[in-house]
C-alpha positions as CSV (number, residue, x, y, z in Angstrom):
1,X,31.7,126.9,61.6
2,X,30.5,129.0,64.5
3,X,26.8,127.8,64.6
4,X,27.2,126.3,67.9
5,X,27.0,129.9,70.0
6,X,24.2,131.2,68.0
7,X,22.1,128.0,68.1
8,X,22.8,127.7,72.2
9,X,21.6,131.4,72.7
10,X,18.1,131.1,70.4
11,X,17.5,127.6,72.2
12,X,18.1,129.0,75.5
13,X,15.3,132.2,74.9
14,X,13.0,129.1,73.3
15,X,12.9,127.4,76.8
16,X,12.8,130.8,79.0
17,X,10.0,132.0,77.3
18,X,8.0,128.6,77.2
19,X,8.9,128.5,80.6
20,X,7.6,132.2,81.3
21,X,4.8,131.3,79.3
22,X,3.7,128.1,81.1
23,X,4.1,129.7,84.4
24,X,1.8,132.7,83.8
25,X,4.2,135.6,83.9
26,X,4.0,137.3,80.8
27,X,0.8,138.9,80.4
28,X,-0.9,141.6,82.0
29,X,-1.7,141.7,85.8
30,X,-5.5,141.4,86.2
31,X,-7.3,140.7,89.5
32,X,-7.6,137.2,88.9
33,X,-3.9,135.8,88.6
34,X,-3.3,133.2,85.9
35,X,-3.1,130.5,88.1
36,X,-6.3,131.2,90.4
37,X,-8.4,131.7,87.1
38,X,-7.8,127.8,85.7
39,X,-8.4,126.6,89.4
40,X,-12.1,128.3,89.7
41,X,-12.9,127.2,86.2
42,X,-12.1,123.9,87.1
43,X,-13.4,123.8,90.4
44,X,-16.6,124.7,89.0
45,X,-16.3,122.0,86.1
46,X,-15.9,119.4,89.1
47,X,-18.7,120.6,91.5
48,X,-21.5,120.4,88.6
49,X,-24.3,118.0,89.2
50,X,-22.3,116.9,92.3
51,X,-21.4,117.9,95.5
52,X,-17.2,118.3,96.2
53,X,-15.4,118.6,99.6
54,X,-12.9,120.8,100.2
55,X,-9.8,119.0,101.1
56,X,-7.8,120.9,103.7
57,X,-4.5,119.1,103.4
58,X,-4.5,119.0,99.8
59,X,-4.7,122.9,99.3
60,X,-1.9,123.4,102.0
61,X,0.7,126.2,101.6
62,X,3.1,124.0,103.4
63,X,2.7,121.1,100.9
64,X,2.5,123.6,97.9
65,X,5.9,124.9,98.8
66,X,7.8,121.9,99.4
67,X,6.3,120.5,96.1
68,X,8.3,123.9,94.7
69,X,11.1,122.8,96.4
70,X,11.3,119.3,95.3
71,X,10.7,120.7,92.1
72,X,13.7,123.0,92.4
73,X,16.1,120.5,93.9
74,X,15.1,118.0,91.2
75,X,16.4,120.7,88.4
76,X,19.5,121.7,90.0
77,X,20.5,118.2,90.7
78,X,19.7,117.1,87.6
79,X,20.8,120.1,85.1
80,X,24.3,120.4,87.0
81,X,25.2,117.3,86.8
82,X,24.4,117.3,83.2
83,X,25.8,120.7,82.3
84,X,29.1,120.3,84.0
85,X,31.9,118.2,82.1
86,X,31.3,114.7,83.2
87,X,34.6,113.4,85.2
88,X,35.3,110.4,83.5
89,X,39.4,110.7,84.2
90,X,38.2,110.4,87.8
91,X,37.3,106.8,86.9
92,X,39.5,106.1,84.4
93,X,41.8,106.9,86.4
94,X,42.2,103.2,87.7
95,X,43.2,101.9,84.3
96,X,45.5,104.1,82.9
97,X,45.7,107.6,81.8
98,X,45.1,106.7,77.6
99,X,41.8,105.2,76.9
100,X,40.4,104.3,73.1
101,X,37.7,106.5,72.1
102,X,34.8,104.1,72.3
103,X,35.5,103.4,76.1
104,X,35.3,107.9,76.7
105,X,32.2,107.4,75.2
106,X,30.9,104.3,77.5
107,X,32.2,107.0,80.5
108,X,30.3,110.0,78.9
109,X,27.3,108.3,78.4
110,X,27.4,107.0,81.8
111,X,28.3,110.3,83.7
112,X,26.3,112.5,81.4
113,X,23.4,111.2,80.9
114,X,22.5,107.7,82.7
115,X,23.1,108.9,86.6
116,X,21.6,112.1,86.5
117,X,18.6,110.5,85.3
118,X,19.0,107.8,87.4
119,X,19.3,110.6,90.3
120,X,15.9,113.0,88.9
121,X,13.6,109.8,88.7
122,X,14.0,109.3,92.4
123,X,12.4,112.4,93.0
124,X,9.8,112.1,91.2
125,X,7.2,109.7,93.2
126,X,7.6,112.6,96.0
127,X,5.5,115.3,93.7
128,X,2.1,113.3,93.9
129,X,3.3,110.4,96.7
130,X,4.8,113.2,99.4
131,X,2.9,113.4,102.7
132,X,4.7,116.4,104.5
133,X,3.6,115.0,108.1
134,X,4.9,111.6,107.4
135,X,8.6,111.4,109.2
136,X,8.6,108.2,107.0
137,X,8.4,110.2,103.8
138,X,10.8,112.8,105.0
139,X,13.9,110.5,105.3
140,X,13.0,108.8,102.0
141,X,13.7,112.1,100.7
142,X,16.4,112.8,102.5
143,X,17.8,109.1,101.3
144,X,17.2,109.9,97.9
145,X,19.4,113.4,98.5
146,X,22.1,112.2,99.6
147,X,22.4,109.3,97.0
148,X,22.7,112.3,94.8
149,X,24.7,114.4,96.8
150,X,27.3,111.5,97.0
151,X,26.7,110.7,93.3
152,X,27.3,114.4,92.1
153,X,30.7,114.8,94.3
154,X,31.9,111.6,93.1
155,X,31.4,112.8,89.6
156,X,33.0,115.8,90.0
157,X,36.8,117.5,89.9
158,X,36.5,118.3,93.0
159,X,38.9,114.7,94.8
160,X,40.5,113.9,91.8
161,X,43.4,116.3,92.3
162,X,43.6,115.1,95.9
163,X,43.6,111.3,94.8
164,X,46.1,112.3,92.3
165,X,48.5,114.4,94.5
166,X,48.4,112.2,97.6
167,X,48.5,108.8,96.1
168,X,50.5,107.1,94.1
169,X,49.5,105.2,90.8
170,X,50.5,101.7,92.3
171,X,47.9,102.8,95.4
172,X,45.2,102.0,93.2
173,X,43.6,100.1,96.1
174,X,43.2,103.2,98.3
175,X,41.1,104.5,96.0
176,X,39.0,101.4,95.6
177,X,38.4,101.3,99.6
178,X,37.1,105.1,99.2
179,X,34.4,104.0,96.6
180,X,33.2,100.8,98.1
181,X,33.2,103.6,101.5
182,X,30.6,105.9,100.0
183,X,29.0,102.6,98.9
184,X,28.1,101.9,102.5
185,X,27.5,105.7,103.6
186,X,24.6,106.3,101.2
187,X,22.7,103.2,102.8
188,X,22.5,105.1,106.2
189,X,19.4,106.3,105.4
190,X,18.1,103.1,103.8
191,X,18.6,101.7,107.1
192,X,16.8,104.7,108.9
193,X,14.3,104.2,107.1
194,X,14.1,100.6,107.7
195,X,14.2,101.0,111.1
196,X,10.8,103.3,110.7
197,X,9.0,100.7,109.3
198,X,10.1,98.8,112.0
199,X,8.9,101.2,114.5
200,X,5.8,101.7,112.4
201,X,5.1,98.0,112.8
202,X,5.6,98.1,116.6
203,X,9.3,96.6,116.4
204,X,10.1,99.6,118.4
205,X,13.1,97.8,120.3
206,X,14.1,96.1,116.7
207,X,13.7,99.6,115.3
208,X,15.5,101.6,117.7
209,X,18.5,99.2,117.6
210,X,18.9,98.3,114.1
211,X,20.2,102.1,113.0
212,X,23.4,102.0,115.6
213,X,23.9,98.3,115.0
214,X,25.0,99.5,111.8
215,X,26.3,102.4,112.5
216,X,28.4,99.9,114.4
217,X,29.2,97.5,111.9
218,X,30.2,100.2,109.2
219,X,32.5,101.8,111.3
220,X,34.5,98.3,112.4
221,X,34.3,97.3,108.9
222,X,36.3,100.8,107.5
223,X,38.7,100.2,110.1
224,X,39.2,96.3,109.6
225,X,39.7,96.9,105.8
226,X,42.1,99.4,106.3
227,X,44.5,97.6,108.5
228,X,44.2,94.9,106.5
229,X,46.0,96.2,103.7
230,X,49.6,95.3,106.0
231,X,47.8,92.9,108.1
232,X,46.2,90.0,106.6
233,X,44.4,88.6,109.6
234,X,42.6,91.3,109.7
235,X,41.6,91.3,106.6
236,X,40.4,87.7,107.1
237,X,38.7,88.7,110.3
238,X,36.4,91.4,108.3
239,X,35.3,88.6,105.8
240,X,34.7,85.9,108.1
241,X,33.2,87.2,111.1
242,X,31.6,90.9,109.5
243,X,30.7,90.0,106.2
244,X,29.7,86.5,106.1
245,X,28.5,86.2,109.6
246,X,27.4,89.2,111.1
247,X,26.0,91.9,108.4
248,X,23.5,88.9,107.0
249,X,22.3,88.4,110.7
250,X,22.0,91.9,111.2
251,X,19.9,92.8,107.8
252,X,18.1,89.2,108.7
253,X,16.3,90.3,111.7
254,X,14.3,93.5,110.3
255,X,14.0,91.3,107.0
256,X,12.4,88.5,108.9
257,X,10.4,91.2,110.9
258,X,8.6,92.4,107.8
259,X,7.9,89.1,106.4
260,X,6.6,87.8,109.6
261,X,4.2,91.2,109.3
262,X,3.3,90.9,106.0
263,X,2.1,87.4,106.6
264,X,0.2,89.0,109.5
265,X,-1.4,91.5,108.1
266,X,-2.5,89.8,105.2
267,X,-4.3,87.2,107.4
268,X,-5.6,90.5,109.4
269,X,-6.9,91.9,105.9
270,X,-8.3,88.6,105.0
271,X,-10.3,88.6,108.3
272,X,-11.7,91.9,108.7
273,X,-11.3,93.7,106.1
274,X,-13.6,92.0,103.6
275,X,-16.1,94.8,103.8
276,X,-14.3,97.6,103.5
277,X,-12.9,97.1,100.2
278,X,-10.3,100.7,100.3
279,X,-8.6,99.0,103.3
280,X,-8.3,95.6,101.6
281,X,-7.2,97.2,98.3
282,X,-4.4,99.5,100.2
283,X,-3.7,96.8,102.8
284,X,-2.9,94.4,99.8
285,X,-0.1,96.6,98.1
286,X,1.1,97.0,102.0
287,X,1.5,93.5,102.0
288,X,3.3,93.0,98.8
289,X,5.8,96.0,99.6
290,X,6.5,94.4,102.9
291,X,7.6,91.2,101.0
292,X,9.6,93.7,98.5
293,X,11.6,95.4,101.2
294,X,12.4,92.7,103.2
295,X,13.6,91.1,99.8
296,X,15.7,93.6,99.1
297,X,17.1,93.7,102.7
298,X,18.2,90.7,102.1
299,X,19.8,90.9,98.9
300,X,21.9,94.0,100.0
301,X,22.9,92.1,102.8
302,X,25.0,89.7,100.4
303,X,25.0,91.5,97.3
304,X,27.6,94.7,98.1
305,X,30.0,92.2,100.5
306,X,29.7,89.6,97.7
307,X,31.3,92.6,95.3
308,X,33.7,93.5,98.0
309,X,35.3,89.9,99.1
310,X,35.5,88.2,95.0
311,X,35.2,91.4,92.9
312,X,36.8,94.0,94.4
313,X,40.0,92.5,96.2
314,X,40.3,90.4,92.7
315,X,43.1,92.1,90.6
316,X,40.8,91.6,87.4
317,X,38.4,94.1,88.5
318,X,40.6,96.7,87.1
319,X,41.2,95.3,83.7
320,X,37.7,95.9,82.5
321,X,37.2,100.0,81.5
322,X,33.5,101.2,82.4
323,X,33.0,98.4,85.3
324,X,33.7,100.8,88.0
325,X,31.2,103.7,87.5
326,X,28.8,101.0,85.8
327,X,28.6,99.2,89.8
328,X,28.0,102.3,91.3
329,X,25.4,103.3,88.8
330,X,23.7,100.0,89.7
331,X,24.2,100.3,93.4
332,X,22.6,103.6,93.2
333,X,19.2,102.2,91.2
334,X,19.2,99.5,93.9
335,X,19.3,101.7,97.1
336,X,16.9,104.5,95.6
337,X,14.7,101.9,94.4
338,X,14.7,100.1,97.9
339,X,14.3,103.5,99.9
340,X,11.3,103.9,97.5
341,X,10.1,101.3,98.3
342,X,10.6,100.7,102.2
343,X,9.2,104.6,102.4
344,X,6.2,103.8,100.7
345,X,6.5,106.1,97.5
346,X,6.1,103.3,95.2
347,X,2.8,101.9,93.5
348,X,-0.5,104.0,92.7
349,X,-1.3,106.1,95.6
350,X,-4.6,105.6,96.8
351,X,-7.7,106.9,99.9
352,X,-5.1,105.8,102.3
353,X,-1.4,106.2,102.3
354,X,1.0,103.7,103.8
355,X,1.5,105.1,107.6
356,X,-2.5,105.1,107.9
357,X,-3.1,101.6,106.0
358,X,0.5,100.7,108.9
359,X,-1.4,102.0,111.6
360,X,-4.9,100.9,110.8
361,X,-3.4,97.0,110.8
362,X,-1.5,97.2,113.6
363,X,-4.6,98.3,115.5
364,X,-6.1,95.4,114.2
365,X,-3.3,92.9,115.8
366,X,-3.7,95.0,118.9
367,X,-7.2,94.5,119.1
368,X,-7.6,91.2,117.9
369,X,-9.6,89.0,120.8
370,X,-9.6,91.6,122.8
371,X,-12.5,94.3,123.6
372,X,-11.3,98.1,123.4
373,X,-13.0,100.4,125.6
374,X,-14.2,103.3,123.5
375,X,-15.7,106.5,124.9
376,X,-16.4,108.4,122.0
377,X,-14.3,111.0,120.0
378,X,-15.8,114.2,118.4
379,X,-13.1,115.0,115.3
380,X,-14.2,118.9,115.4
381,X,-12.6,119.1,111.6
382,X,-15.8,116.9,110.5
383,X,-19.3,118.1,109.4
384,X,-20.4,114.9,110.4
385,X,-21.1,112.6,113.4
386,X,-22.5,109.0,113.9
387,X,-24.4,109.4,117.0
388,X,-26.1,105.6,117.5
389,X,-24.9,102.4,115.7
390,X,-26.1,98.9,116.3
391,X,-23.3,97.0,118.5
392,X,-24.3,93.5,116.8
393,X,-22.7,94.4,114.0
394,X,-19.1,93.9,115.4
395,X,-17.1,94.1,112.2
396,X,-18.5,97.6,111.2
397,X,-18.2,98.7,114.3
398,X,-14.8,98.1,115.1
399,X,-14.1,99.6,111.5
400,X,-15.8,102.8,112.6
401,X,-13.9,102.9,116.0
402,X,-10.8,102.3,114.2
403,X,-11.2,104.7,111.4
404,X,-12.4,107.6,113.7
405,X,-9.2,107.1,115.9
406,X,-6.9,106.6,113.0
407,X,-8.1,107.9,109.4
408,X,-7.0,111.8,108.7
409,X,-10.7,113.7,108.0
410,X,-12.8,111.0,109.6
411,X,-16.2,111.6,110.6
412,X,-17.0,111.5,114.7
413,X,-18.2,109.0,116.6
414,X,-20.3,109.8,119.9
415,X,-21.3,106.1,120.5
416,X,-20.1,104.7,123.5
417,X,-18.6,101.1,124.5
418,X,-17.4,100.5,128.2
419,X,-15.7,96.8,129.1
420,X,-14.7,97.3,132.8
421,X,-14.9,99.0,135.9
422,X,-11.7,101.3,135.0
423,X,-13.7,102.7,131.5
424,X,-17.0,102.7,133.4
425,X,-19.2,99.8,133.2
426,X,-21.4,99.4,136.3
427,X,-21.2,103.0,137.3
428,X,-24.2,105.0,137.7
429,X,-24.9,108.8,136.7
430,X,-27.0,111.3,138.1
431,X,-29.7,112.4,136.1
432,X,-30.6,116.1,136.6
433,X,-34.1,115.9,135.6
434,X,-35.3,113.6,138.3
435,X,-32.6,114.8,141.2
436,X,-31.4,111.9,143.5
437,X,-31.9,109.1,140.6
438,X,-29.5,108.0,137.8
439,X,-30.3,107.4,134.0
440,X,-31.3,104.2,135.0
441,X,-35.1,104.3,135.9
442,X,-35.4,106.9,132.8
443,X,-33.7,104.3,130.4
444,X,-34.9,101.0,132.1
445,X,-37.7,101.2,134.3
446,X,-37.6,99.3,137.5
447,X,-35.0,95.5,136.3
448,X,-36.2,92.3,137.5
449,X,-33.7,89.4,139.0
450,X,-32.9,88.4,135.6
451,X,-31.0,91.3,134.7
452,X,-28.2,90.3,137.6
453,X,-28.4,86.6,136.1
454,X,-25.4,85.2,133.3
455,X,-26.4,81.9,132.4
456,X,-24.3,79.9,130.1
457,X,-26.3,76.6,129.3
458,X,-24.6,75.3,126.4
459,X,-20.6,76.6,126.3
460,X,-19.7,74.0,123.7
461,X,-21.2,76.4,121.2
462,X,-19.3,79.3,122.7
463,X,-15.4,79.8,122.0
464,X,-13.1,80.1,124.7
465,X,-12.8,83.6,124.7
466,X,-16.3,84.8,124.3
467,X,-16.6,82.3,127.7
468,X,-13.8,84.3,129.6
469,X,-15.6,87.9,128.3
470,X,-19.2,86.7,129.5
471,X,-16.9,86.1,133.0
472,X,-15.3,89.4,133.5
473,X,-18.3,91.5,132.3
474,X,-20.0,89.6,135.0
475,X,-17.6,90.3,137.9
476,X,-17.2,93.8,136.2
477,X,-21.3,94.4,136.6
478,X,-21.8,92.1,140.1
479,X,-23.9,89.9,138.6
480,X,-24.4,85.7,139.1
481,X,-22.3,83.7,136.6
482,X,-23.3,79.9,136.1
483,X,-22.0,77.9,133.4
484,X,-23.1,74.2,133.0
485,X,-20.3,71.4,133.4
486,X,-19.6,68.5,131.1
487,X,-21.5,65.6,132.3
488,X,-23.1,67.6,134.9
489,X,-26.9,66.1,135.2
490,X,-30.2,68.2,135.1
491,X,-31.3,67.8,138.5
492,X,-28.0,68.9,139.7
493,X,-27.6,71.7,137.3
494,X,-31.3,72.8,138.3
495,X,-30.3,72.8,142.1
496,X,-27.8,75.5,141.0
497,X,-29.5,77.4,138.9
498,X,-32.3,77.9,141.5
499,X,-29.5,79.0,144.3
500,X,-27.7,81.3,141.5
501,X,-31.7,83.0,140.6
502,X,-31.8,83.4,144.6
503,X,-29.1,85.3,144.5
504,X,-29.5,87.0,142.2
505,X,-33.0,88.6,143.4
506,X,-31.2,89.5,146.1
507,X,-28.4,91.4,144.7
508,X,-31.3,93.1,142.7
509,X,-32.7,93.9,145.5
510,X,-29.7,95.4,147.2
511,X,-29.4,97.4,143.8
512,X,-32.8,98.6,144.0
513,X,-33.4,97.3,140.2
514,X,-30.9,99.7,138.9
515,X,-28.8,98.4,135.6
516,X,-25.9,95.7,136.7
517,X,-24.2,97.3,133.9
518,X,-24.8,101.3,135.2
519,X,-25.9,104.3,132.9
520,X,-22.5,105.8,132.8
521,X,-22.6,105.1,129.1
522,X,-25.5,107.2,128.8
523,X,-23.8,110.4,130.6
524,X,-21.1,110.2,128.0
525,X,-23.1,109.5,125.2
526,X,-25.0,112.4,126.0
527,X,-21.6,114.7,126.1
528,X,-20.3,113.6,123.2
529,X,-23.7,114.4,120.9
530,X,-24.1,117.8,122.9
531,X,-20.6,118.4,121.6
532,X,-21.3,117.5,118.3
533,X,-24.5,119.5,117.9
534,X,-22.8,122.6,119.3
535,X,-20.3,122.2,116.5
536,X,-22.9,122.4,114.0
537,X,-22.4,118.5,112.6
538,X,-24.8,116.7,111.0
539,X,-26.0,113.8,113.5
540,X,-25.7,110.4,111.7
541,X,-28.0,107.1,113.4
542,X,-27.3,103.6,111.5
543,X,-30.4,100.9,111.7
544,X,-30.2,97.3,111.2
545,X,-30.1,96.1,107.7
546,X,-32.9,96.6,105.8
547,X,-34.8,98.2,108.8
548,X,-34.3,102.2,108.5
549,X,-36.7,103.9,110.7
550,X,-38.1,100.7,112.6
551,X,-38.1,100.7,116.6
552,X,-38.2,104.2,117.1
553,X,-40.1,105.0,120.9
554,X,-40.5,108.0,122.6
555,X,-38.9,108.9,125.7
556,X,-41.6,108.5,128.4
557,X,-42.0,104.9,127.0
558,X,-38.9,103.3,127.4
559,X,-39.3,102.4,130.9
560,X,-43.1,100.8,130.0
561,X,-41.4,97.4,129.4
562,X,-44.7,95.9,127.9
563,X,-44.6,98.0,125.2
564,X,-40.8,97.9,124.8
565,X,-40.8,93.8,124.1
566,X,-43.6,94.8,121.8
567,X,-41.7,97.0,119.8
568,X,-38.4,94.8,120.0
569,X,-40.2,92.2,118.3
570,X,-39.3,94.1,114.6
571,X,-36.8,96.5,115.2
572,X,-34.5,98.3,113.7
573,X,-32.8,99.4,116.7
574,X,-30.3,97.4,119.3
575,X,-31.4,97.6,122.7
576,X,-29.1,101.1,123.2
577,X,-29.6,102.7,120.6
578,X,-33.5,101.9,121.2
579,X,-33.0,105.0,124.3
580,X,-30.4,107.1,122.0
581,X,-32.6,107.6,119.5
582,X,-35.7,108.3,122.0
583,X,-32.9,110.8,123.4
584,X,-32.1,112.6,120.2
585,X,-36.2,113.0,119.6
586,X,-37.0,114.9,123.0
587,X,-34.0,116.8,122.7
588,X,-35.0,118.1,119.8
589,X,-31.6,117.3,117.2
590,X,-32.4,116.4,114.1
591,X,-30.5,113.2,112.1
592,X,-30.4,111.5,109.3
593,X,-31.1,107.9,109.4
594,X,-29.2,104.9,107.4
595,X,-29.0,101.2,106.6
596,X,-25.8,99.5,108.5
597,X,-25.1,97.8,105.0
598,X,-24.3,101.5,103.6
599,X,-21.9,102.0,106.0
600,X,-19.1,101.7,104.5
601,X,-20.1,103.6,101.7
602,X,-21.2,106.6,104.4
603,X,-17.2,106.7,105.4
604,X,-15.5,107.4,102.0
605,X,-17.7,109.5,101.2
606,X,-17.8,111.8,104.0
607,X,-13.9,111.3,105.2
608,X,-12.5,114.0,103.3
609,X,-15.6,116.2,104.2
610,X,-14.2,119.7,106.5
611,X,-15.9,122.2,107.5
């Protein structure tokens, strides 16, 4: 009875002015904006009692804008597809041009409601998920547009005239082969983003090669289904050979890839990750979305050409109204949900986000059995910097090299590790307070024979390749290396050792009893904490457990080697760190000392510290 325009036009100024409301507009225009007010009220609820960082990346404009955009993109998407008059002859099409009134309704319900919400859902992990820096993330996004994109043209008026005026109603098959064609196209960048997490994985031959393969394979498939409409060997010739044989080969190798990597990294996680319980938390939901995406590789790879060869090319397929538009709803659940998931915008997001939890394991394989020369690295963004950390404790430190080479916001790290000639071990540096000399007779004193000695008595107790390190750090730093043979008998093996101590006075000799392993580590060292301190950070020194502020010596003592075994005998301090810390005293930098066993606490908390 003419209610409807007057109810549309009071609801439409309900939702402009709770709209105008929300967003702060209305209202008078005070020096603190509405929006800038709630944020220092709340800022100063969170800093009471504690202290807060100020995260960088989370208060940029960038990310602030394109969170507006998504936001925007989300609306349009969602409220023109549900404003406009869903398109349901465009489907019906198919199975006449009468249909009952319960089947419309199916269609409207389908079209008007189900696939735009289908569509605005996807969008939605990107407002708290979305990491602007992360290609990874940006081509999930673009997957989940063009899904849309596809979707909303599809639904629309806009080839339905076309399909009318240039087919006939007999050429229903044309029509078909157009369908199951966007079916394909809206998985391109599925398989981009596939082939990122190859790359991301260090499949970068496997992830460069996948995207064109099938590019490839599309393209021959079109044209093979196409001709065989009047040729039915070619129409055998795409089932046989592209969709049984060669599609699941192709989908199987990056499926296989990631389910060999899962397995991987979850035996990585398992082995050094126990202490540092955010990487094994993130690196465990890595793991299971692995599994996921190569599952649902694999399924797509049989699923759609299963629907093509005994659904679609069967005449019944047409008989059933809804059946149509109900499979491409489907398909477009299963590809959002899989680009989702494969881009890492799926699951509670956590410290670290998939591309760093990626990276941080596949440094891991890299590095696993083999020793990575480090030489320091100042992150100027940090307030903080570790400065001397005891080298026995091998699975923090290669956490702390590892997360202040890979974590956004980490603190730095001035400790130094050399492992051959090419990084620096066994080269000398000159010290400028005694000119002509090296760190060496500062740090050291005058070395004895047994410093050019490597003795391995008992190798059954060592494993293979901490036997082949002990070699090459003994070629690296010229010293004698003697290991004991099976069998061999102890006058024999005390006839060599005698001949290797011989020589090895007399290499200390030619060496003057500097350090086999040089003082090179020292020079950098030194850089990296000058660096550090002229940046204003906070200097960090880590003690064995349970031994903060044991082993400490001054400067002018560390070549007194009397008093050094003295004070070895309970220290905190590795033999190193023993000089660093003597270092940091006569220079004058203050530091703050901590227990190794809080380390891991000491990173969370100060990763997302910036000056």
């Amino acid at each position: 009875n003419g209610a409807a325009a007057p109810f549309r036009v009071v609801d439409e100024a309900w939702v402009l002015f709770s709209i105008l409301i929300s967003g702060g507009v209305i209202g008078p225009q005070d020096v603190l904006k509405l929006n800038r007010a709630p944020n220092e009220l709340a800022y100063t609820a969170r800093a009471k009692g504690k202290r807060v960082h100020f995260d960088i990346f989370a208060a940029s404009t960038c990310l602030k804008r394109l969170k507006m955009l998504l936001a925007l993109l989300l609306f349009v998407i969602t409220v023109l597809r549900m404003v406009q008059r869903p398109n349901v002859k465009f489907y019906s099409w198919p199975y006449g041009s009468h249909l009952p009134m319960e089947d419309m309704e199916v269609l409207h319900v389908i079209f008007g409601l189900l696939r735009p919400l289908i569509g605005a859902v996807a969008f939605v992990p990107f407002f708290w998920r979305f990491d602007w820096k992360s290609r990874l993330h940006w081509m999930s996004l673009a997957g989940c547009f063009l899904v849309n994109l596809f979707s909303v043209v599809l639904d629309s008026n806009v080839l339905l005239d076309v399909f009318l005026e240039v087919f006939q109603e007999e050429q229903k098959w044309v029509f078909l082969e157009f369908v199951m064609l966007v079916r394909w196209m809206i998985r391109f960048f599925l398989v981009e983003v596939t082939g990122l997490k190859l790359h991301s994985l260090g499949w970068q031959v496997a992830g460069s090669g996948y995207r064109p393969a099938w590019i490839c394979w599309v393209v021959l498939h079109g044209m093979l289904r196409i001709s065989g409409i009047r040729f039915s060997l070619f129409h055998s010739l795409d089932r046989v050979v592209l969709q049984v044989a060669a599609l699941p080969i192709l989908t199987l190798v990056p499926a296989t890839i990631l389910f060999r990597e899962a397995s991987a990294k979850q035996q990585y996680t398992k082995d050094h990750a126990r202490k540092d319980p955010e990487l094994q938390t993130q690196a465990s939901r890595t793991v299971s979305l692995l599994r996921l995406g190569a599952c649902l590789t694999i399924i797509d790879s049989f699923y759609l050409p299963f629907v093509e060869i005994f659904w679609c090319d069967s005449s019944n397929f047409f008989n059933t109204v809804g059946a149509l538009p109900t499979f491409c709803t489907i398909d477009d659940v299963f590809v959002l949900f899989s680009i989702l998931v494969l881009g890492g915008m799926v699951g509670p997001r956590g410290a670290l986000e998939l591309d760093q939890v990626l990276d941080e394991l596949a440094y891991m394989a890299r590095t696993k059995a083999n020793r990575i020369a480090f030489p320091g690295q100042i992150n100027s963004h940090s307030p903080h910097c570790i400065v001397s950390f005891p080298g026995s404790y091998a699975g923090e430190w290669d956490a702390a090299v590892r997360q202040v080479q890979l974590r956004s916001g980490a603190v730095s790290l001035a400790c130094v590790f050399l492992t051959d000639p090419a990084s620096g071990l066994g080269r000398h540096a000159s010290n400028p307070d005694q000119p002509g000399c090296c760190w060496c007779r500062a740090l050291y004193g005058h070395l004895t024979k047994e410093a050019y000695l490597s003795i391995v008595e008992e190798p059954s107790k060592l494993k293979q390749e901490e036997l082949d390190f002990k070699k090459i750090d003994a070629a690296a730093m010229g010293q004698v290396f003697l290991v004991k043979q099976d069998g061999e008998s102890d006058a024999d093996w005390q006839v060599r050792k005698e001949a290797a101590e011989k020589e090895a006075e007399e290499k200390c000799e030619q060496k003057q009893g500097l350090a086999p392993w040089g003082c090179e580590w020292f020079h950098l060292w030194k850089n990296r904490v000058k660096e550090a301190h002229r940046l204003g950070q906070t200097l960090h020194v880590f003690y064995f457990q349970g031994k903060v502020g044991q082993g400490k010596m001054a400067w002018a003592d560390l070549a007194n080697k009397a008093l050094v075994k003295q004070v070895r005998q309970n220290t905190g301090l590795g033999g190193s760190q023993t000089a660093e810390v003597a270092y940091l005293e006569k220079s004058g930098y203050p530091f703050a000392e901590h227990d190794v066993a809080d380390f891991f606490d000491f990173m969370e908390e100060h990763r997302h510290a910036v000056k």
